[in-house]
C-alpha positions as CSV (number, residue, x, y, z in Angstrom):
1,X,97.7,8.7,57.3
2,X,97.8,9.8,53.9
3,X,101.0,11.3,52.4
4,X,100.7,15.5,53.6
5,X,102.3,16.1,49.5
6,X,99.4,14.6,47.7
7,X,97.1,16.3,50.3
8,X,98.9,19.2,49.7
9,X,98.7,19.2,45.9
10,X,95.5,18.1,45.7
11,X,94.4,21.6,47.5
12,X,96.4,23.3,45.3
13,X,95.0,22.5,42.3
14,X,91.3,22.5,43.4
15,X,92.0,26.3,44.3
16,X,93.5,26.7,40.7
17,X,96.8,27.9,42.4
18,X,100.3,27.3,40.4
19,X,103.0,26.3,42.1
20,X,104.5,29.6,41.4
21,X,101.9,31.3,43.6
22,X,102.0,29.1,45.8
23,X,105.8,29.1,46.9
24,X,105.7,33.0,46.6
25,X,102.8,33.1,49.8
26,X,105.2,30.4,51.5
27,X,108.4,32.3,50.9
28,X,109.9,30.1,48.6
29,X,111.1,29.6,45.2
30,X,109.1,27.7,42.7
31,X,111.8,24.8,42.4
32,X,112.2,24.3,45.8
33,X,108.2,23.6,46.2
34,X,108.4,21.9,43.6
35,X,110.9,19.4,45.3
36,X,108.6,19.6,48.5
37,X,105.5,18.9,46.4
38,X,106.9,15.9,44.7
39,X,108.5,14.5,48.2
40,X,111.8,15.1,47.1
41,X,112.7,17.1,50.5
42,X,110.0,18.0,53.0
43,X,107.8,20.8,54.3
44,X,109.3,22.8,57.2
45,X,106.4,22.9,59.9
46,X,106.4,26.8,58.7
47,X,105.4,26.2,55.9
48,X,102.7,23.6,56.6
49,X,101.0,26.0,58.9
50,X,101.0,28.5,55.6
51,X,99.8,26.1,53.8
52,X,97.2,25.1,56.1
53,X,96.2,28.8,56.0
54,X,96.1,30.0,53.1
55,X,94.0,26.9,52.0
56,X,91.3,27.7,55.1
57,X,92.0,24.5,57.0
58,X,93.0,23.9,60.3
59,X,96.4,22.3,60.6
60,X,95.0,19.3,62.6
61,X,92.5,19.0,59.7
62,X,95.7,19.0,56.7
63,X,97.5,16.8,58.7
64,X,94.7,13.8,59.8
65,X,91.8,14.1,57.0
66,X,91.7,12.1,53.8
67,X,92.1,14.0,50.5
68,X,88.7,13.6,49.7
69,X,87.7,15.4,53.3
70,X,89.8,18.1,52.6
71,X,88.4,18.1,49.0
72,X,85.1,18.3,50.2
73,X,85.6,21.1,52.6
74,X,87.7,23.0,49.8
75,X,84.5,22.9,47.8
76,X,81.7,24.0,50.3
77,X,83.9,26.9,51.1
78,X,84.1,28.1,47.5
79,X,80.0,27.3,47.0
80,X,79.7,29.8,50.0
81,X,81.9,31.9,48.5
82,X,79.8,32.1,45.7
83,X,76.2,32.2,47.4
């Protein structure tokens, strides 16, 4: 399985979000994602489910597809956003 932080990142910044924004919808402060992002400490299963949310994936989905199949969903969602 790949590592959940790079997964994690990676959806960040294909939806353009800073970590700021992101640790305000999770509830946290910007360092402590920060530290959660980099592996430093880990995401609670709280905030993996937020995450999972708020980046339209299911939680089995974050947790057991590549980055590039989470990539790839990421994108047809914002083409059919567009359309």
């Amino acid at each position: 399985m790949e590592d959940l932080t790079h997964k994690i990142r990676t959806l960040r910044e294909i939806y353009g979000y800073s970590q700021e924004a992101v640790a305000y919808q999770i509830g946290i402060s910007q360092a402590a994602y920060c530290r959660r992002e980099s592996g430093k400490t880990r995401f609670t299963f709280e905030c993996i489910q937020t995450l999972a949310q708020l980046y339209q994936v299911s939680l089995m989905d974050l947790l057991n597809n590549s980055v590039e199949e989470l990539a790839l969903q990421a994108l047809q969602k914002s083409r059919s956003k567009a359309a």
